[in-house]
GUKOL-416488 format. One record per residue (C-alpha): x, y, z; residue in one letter; residue number from 1. Coordinates in Angstrom, 1 decimal. Layout:
BEGIN
<pt <X Y Z> 'a' NUM>;
...
END
This chain:
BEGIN
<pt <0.0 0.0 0.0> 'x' 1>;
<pt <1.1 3.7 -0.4> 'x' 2>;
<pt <2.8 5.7 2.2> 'x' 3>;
<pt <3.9 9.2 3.2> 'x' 4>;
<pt <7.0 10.3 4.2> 'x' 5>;
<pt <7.5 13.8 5.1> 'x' 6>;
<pt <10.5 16.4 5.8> 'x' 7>;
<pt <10.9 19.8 6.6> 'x' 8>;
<pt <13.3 22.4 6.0> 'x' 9>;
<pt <14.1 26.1 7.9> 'x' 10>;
<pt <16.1 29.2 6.3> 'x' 11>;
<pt <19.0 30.9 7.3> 'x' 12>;
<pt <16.8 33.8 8.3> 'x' 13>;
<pt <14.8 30.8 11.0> 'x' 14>;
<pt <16.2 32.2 14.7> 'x' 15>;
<pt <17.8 28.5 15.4> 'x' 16>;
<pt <19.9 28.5 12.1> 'x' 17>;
<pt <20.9 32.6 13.1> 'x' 18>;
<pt <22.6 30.7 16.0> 'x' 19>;
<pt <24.1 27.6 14.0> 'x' 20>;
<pt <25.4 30.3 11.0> 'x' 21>;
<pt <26.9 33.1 14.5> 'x' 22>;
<pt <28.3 29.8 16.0> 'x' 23>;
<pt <30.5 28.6 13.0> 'x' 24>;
<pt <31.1 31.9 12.0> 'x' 25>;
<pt <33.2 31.8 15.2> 'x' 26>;
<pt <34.7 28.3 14.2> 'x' 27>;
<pt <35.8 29.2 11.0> 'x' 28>;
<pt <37.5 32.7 12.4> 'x' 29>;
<pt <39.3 30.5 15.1> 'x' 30>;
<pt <40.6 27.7 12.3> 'x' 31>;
<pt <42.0 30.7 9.9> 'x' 32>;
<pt <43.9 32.1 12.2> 'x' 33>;
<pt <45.3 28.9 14.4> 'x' 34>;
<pt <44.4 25.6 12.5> 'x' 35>;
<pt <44.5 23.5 15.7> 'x' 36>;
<pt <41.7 25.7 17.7> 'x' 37>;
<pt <39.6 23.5 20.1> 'x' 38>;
<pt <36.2 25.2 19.9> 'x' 39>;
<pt <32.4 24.6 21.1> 'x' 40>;
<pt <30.4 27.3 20.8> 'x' 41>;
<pt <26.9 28.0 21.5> 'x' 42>;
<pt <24.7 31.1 20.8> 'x' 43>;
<pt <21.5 32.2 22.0> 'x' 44>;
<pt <19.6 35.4 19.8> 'x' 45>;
<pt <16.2 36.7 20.9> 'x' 46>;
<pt <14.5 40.2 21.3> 'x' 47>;
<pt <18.1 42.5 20.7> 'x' 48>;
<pt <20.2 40.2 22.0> 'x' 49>;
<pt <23.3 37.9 21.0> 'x' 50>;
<pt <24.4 35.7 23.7> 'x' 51>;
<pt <27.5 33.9 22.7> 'x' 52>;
<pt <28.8 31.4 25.6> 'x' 53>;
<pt <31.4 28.2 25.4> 'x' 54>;
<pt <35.0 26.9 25.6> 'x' 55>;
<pt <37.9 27.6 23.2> 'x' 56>;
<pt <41.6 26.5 23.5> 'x' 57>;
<pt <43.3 28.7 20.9> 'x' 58>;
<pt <46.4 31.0 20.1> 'x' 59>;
<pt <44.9 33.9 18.5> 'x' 60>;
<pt <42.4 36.7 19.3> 'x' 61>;
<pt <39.1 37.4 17.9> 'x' 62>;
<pt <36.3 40.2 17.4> 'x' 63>;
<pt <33.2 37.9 18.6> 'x' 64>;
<pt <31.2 40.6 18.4> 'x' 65>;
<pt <32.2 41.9 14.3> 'x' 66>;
<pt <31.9 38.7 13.7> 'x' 67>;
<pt <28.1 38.0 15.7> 'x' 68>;
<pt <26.8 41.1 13.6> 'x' 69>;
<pt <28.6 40.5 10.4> 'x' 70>;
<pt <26.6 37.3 10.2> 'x' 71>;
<pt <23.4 38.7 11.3> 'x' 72>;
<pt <24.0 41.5 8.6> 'x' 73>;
<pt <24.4 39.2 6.1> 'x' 74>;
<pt <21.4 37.2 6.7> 'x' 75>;
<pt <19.1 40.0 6.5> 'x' 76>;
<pt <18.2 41.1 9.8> 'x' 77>;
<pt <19.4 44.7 8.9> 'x' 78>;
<pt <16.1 46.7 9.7> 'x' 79>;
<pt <15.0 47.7 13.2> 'x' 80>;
<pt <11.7 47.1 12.4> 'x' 81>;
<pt <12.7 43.5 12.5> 'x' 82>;
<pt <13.4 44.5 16.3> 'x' 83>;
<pt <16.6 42.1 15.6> 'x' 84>;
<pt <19.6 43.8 13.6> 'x' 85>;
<pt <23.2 43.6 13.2> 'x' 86>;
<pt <24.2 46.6 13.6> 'x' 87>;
<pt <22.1 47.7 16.5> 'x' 88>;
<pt <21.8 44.3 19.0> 'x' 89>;
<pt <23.6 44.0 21.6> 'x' 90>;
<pt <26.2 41.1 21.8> 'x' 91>;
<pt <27.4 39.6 24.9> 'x' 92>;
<pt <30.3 37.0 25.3> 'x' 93>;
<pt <30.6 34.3 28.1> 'x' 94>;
<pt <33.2 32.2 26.1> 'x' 95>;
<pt <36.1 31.1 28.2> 'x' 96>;
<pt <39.0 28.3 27.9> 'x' 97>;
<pt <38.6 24.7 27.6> 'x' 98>;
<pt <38.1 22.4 30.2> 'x' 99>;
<pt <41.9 20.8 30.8> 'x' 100>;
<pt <39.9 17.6 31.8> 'x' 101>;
<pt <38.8 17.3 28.3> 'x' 102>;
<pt <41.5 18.9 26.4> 'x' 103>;
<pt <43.8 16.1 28.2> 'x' 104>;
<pt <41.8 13.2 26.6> 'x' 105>;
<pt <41.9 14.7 22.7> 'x' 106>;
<pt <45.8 16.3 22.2> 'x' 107>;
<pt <48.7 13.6 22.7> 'x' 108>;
<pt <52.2 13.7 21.8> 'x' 109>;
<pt <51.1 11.7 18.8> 'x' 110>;
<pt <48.8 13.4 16.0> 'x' 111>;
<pt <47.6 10.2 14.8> 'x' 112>;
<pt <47.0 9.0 18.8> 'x' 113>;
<pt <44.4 12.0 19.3> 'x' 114>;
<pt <41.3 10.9 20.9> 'x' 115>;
<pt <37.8 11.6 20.3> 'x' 116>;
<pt <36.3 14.5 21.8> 'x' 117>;
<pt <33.5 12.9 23.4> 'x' 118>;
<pt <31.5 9.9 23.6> 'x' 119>;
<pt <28.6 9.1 21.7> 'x' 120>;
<pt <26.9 7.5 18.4> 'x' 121>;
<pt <27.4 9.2 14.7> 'x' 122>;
<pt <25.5 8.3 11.8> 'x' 123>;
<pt <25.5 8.7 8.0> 'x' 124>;
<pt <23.1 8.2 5.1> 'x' 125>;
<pt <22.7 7.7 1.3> 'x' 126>;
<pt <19.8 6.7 -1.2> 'x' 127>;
<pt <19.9 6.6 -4.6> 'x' 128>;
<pt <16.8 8.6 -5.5> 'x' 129>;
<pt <18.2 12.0 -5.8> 'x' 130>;
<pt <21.5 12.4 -7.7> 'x' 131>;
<pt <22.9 14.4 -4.5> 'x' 132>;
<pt <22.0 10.8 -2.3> 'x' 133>;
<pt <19.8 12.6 -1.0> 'x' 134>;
<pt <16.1 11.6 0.5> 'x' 135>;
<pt <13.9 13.4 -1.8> 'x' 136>;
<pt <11.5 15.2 0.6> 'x' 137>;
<pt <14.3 16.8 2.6> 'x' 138>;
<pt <16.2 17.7 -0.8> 'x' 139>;
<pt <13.3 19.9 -2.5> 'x' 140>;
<pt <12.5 21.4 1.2> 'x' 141>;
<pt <15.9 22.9 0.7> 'x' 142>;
<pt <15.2 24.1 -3.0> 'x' 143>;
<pt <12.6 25.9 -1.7> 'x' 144>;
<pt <13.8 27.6 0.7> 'x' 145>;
<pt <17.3 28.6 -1.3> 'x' 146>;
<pt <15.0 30.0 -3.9> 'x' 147>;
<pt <12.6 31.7 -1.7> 'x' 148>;
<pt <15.9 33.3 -0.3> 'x' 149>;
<pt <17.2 34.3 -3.9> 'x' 150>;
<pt <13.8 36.0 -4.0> 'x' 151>;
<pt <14.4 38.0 -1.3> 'x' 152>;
<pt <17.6 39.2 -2.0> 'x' 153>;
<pt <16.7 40.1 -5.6> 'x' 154>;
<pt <13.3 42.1 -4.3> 'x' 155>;
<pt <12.1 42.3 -7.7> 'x' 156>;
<pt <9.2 39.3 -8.3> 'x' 157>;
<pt <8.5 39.3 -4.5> 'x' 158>;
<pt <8.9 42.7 -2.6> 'x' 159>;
<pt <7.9 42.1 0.8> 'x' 160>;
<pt <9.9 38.7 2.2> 'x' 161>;
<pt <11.5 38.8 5.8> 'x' 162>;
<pt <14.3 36.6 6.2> 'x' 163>;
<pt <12.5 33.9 8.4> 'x' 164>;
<pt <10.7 31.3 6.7> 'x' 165>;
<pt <10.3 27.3 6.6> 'x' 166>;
<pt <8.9 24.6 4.6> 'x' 167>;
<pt <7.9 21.1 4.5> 'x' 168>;
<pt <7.4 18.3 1.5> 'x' 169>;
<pt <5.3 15.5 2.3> 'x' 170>;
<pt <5.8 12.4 -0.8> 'x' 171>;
<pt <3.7 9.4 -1.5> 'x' 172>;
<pt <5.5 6.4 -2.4> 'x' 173>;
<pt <4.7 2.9 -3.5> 'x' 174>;
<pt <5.0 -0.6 -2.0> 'x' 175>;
<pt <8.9 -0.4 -3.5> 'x' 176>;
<pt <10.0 2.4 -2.4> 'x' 177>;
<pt <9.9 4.9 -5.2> 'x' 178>;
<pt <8.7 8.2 -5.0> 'x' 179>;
<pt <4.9 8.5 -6.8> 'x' 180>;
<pt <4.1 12.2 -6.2> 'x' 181>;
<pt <4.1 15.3 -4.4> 'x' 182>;
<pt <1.1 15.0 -1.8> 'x' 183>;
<pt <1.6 18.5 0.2> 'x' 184>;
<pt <4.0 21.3 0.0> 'x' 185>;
<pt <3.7 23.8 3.1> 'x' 186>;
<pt <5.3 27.2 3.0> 'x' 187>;
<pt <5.8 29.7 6.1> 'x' 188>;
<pt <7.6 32.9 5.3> 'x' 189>;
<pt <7.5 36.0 7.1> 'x' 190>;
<pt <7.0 39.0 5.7> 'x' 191>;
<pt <6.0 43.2 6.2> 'x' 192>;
<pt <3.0 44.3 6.9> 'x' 193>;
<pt <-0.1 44.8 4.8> 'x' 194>;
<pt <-3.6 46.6 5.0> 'x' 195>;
<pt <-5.8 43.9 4.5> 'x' 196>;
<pt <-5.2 40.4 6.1> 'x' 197>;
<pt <-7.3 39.0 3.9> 'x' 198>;
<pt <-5.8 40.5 0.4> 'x' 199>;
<pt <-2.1 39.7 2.1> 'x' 200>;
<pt <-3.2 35.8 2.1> 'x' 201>;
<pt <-4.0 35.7 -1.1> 'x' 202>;
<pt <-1.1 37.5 -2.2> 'x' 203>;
<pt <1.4 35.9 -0.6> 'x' 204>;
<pt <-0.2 32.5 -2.2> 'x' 205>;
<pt <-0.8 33.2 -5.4> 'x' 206>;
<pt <3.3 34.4 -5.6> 'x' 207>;
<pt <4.2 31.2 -4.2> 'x' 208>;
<pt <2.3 28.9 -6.4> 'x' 209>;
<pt <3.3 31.0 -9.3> 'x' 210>;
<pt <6.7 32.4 -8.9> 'x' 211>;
<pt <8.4 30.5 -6.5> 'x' 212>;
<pt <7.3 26.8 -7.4> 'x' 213>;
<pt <7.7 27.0 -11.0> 'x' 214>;
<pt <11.8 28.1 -10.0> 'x' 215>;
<pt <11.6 25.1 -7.7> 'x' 216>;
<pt <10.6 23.0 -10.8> 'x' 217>;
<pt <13.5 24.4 -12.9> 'x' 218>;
<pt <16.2 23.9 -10.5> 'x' 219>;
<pt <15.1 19.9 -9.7> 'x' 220>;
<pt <16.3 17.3 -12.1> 'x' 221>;
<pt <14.2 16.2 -15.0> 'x' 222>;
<pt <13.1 12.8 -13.5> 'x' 223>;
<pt <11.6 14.8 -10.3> 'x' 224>;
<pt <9.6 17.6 -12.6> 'x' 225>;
<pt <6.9 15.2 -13.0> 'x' 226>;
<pt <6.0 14.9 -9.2> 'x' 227>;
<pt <5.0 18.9 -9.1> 'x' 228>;
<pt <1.6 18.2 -10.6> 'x' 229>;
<pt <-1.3 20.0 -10.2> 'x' 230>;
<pt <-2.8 17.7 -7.2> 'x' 231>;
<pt <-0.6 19.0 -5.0> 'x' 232>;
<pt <-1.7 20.3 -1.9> 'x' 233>;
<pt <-0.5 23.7 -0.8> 'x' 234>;
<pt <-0.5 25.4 2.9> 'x' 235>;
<pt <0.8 28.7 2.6> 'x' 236>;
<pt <1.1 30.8 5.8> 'x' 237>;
<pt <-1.4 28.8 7.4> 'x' 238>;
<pt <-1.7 30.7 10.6> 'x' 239>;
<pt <-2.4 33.6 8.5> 'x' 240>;
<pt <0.1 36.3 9.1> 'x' 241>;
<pt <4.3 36.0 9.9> 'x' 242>;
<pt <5.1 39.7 10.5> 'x' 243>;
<pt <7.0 39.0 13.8> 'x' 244>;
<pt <9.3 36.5 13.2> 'x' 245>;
<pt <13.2 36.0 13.6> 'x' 246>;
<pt <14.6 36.2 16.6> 'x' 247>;
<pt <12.2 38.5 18.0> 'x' 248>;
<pt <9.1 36.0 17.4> 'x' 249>;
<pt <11.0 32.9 18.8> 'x' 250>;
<pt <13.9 32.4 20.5> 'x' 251>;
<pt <17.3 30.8 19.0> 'x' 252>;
<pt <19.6 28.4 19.9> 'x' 253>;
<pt <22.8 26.4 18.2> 'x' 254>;
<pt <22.2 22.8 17.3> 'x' 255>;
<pt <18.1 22.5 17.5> 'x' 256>;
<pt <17.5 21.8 13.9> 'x' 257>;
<pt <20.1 18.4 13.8> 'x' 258>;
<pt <17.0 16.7 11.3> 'x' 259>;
<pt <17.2 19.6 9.1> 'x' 260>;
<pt <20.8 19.3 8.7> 'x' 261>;
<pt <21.0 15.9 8.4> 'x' 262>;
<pt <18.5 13.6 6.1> 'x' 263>;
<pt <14.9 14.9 7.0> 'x' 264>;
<pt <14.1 12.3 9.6> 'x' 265>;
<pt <15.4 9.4 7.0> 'x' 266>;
<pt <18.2 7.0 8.7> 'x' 267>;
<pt <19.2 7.7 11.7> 'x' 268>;
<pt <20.6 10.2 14.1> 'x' 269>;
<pt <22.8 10.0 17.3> 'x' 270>;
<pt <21.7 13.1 19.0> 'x' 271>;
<pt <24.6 15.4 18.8> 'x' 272>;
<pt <24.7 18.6 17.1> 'x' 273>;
<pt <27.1 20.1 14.4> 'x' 274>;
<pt <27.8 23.7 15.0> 'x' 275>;
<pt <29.8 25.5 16.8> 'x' 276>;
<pt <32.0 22.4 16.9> 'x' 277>;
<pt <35.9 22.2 15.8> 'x' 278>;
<pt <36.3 18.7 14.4> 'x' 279>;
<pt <38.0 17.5 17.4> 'x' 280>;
<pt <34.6 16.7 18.5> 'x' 281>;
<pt <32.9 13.4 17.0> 'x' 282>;
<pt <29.4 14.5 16.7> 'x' 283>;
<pt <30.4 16.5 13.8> 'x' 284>;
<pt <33.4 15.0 12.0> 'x' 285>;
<pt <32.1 11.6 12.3> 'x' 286>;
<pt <29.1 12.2 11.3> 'x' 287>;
<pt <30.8 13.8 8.5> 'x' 288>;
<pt <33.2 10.7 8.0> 'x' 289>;
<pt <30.3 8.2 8.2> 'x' 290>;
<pt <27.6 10.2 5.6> 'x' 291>;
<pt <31.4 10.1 3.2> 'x' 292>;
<pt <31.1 6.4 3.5> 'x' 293>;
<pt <27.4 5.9 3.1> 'x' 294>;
<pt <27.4 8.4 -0.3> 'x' 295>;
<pt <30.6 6.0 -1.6> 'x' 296>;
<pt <28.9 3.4 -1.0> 'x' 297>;
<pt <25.7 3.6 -2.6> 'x' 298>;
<pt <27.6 5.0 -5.8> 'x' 299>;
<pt <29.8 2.2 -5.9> 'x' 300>;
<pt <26.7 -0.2 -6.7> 'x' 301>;
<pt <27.0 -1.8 -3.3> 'x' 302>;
<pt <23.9 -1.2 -2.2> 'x' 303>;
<pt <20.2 1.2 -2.6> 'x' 304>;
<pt <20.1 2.7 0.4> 'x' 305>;
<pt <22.5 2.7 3.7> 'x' 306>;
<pt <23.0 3.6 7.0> 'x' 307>;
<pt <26.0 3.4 8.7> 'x' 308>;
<pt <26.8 3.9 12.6> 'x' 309>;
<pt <30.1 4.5 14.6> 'x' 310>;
<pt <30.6 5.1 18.1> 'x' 311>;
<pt <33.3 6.4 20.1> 'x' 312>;
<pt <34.3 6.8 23.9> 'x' 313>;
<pt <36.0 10.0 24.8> 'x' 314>;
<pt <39.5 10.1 25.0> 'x' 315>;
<pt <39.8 6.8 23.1> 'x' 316>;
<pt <41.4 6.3 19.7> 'x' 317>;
<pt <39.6 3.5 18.1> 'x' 318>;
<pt <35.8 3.7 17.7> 'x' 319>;
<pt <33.9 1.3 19.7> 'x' 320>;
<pt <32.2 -0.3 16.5> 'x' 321>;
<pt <30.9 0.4 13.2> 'x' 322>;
<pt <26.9 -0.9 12.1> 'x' 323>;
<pt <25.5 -0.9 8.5> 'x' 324>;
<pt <22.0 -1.4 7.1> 'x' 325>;
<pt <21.6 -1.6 3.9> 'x' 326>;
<pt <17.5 -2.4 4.1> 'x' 327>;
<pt <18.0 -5.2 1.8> 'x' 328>;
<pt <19.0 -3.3 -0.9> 'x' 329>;
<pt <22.5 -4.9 -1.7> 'x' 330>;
<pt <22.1 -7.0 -4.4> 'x' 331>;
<pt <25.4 -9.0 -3.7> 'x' 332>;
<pt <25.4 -12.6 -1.5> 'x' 333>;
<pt <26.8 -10.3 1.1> 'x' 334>;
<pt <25.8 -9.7 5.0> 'x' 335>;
<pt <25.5 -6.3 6.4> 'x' 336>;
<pt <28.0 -7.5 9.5> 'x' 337>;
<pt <30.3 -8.6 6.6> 'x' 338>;
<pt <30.1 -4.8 4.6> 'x' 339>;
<pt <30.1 -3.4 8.0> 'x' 340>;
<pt <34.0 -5.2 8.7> 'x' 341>;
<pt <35.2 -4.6 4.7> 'x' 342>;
<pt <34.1 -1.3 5.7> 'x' 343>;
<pt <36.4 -0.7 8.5> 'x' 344>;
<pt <39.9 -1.8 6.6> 'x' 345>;
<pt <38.6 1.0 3.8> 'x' 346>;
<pt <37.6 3.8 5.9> 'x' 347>;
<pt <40.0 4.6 8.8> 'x' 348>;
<pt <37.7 5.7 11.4> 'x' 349>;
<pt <40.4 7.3 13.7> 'x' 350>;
<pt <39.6 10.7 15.0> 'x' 351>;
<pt <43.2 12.1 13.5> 'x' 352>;
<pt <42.3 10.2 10.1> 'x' 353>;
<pt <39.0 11.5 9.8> 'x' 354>;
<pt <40.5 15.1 10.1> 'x' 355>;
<pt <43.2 14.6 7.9> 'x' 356>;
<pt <41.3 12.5 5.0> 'x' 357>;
<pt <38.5 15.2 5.2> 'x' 358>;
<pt <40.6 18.5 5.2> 'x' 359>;
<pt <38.5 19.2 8.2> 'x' 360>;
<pt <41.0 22.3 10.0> 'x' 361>;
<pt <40.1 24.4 7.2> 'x' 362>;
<pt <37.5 27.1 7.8> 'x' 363>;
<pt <34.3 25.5 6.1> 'x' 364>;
<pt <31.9 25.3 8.6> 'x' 365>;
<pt <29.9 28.7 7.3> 'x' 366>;
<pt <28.5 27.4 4.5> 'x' 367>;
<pt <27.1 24.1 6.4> 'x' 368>;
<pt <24.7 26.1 8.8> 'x' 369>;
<pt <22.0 26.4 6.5> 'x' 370>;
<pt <20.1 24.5 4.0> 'x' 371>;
<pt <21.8 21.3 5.6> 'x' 372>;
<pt <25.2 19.9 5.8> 'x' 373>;
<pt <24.5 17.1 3.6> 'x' 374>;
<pt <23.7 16.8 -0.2> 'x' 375>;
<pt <25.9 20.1 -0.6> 'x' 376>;
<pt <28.2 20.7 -3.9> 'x' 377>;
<pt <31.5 19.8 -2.9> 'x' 378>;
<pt <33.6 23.1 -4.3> 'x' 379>;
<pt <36.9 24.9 -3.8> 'x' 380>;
<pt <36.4 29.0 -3.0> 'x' 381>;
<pt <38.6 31.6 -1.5> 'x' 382>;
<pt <37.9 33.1 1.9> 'x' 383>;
<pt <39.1 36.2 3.9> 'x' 384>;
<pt <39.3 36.7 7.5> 'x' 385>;
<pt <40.3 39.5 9.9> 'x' 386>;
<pt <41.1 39.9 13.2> 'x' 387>;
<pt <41.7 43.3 15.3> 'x' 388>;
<pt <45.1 42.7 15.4> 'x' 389>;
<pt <47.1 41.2 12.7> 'x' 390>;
<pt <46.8 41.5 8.8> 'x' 391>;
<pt <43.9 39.5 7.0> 'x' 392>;
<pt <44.2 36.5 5.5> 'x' 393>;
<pt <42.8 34.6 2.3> 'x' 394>;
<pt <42.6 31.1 2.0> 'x' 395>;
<pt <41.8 28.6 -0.6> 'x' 396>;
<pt <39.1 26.7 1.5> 'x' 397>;
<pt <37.7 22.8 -0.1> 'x' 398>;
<pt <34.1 22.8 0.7> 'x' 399>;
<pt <32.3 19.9 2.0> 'x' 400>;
<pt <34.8 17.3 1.5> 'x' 401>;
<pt <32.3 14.7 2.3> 'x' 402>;
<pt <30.1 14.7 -0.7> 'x' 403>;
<pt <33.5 13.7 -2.6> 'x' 404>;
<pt <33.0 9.9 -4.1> 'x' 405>;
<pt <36.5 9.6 -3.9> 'x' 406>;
<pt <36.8 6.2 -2.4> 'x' 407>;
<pt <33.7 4.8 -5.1> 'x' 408>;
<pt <36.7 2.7 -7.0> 'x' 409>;
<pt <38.5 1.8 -3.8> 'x' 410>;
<pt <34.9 0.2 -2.4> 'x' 411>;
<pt <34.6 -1.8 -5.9> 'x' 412>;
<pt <37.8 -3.0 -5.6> 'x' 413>;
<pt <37.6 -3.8 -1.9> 'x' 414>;
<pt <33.9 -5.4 -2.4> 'x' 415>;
<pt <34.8 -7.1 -6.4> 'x' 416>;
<pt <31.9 -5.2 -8.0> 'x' 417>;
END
């Protein structure tokens, strides 16, 4: 029979995702300036206000608070009608040095002998039904969202967007898995004022439906257009007005959205949060490592679909295991405890290697804090920083690393395929 499945996405205007984008903001400051920062961040924005607490271990000094408005400024939030702007909130820093306790079980003598930052569970995911290996729902809930954000910016079709918005695509799919059709779109964006509630409604819908979807439609691959049909249901503002939004309507913190970075509720996810993270800390790089695994995987032939776990204890070198399900899909005579162990020799899951194999002390993290940290175009782009004291720097920086299927001939050769 039929099923649902849907996810959502938020924008980078959404007050959690203000936090997540302030909070590697910071990271990607620290890394430029000294490579081997130990950083975790957190930030709270609300009414005015930018609270920026946490523990860092590093040799160089930075401007929290340029670098707080400089990322609320390029957001959006520039208007004090928005009663939260860059240039006019106030900023207040509790950050302080690491715990030595910690710091102790992650640096040794030996590079290659660090330990993981903490304990916990990572995991990673592929499908083949977008070209991305992406899940589907989560994948257009992005597109959305990036183009209602173009819109914006561009202020021509649309005039009257705020920077605070979120969506949610809910697909029907058959007895095998495949995606049928689009079932439900819902669209939440905040936006000015206007005289009539009513005329505002309808308004604001018909410029969804008509200018927004149809650039949806463009930017999706021609296999997906035929799933935008004319069935679909729409919810557009569906409390009926989003003039106080942002950071002013609700209150924001780093790491709360962890589905929307991840796979839209698909697979699996260990709890832990990605931003404001150096990659010392597990919950980010190996979630990293293990999505970098799942993607080569399923592009390698090896299997459909896959999720793969790793865990770690903190302080301690070698994970404490690694799990696969592949949901049936491989078509080889092959176990998922068998994959899980070939796995293992092909991917070194040391903290140190992970790092290394994933150019992970470069500062990337920016461009991860919205619209998801998976499924994203693995690129190469050059990147300044400043700090009060010192000259700037520019830096050739390799974007997520992790979409790479660099290892897609290595897991042939390691499986025979």
């Amino acid at each position: 029979m039929p099923y649902l499945f849907t996810s959502e996405s938020v924008s980078e205007g959404h007050p959690d995702k203000v936090a997540d984008q302030i909070s590697d903001a910071l990271i990607d400051n620290f890394l430029a300036f000294d490579p081997e920062s130990k950083v975790a961040c957190e930030t709270l924005v609300t009414t005015g206000q930018v609270v920026l607490a946490g523990e860092v271990k590093s040799n160089t000094y930075l401007d929290v608070q340029k670098i707080a408005r400089d990322t609320i400024n390029k957001i959006g939030y520039t208007k004090s009608e928005y009663m939260f702007d860059g240039n006019s909130c106030g900023v207040f820093s509790a950050i302080h040095e690491q715990s030595e306790d910690i710091n102790r079980g992650v640096d040794r003598a030996s590079k290659d002998e660090q330990g993981a930052g903490d304990q916990g569970m990572m995991f990673g995911y592929a499908t083949n039904e977008t070209d991305n290996y992406m899940p589907l729902a989560l994948d257009i809930s992005h597109i959305i969202l990036k183009e209602l954000a173009e819109l914006r910016r561009e202020n021509k079709d649309i005039t009257y967007l705020r920077p605070d918005s979120k969506s949610q695509v809910t697909i029907e799919y058959s007895d095998d898995n495949t995606p049928q059709r689009i079932d439900a779109i819902v669209v939440s964006t905040q936006h000015d004022d206007f005289d009539s509630d009513e005329a505002m409604l309808a308004k604001i819908r018909k410029d969804i439906v008509e200018i927004l979807i149809p650039r949806v439609v463009a930017k999706v691959p021609d296999h997906i257009k035929p799933l935008f049909t004319d069935d679909i249901k729409y919810h557009i503002n569906p409390t009926g007005k989003f003039v106080i939004g942002g950071p002013h309507g609700d209150t924001g913190l780093t790491g709360r959205k962890i589905i929307v970075d991840t796979y839209g509720g698909k697979g699996a996810h260990g709890g832990g949060a990605f931003s404001g993270k150096d990659p010392s800390k597990v919950d980010r790089s190996a979630a990293y490592a293990t999505r970098h695994i799942a993607k080569n995987l399923v592009a390698a032939g090896l299997c459909e679909e896959i999720l793969v776990q790793v865990s770690y204890a903190i302080g301690v070198v070698e994970p404490m295991g690694i799990f696969v399900d592949t949901y049936g899909t491989c078509p080889f005579n092959l176990t998922d405890g068998e994959i899980a162990e070939k796995v293992s020799e092909i991917f070194d899951m040391r903290p140190a290697a992970i790092e290394k194999r994933l150019k992970l002390r470069q500062p990337m993290y920016s461009e991860t804090a919205a619209y998801g940290h998976m499924g994203r175009q693995h690129e190469t782009v050059t990147k300044t920083f400043e700090q009060p004291y010192g000259e700037p720097v520019s830096l050739d920086v390799e974007l997520f690393t992790w979409e790479k299927l660099d290892y897609v001939d290595k897991v042939k050769a390691a499986f025979k395929i």
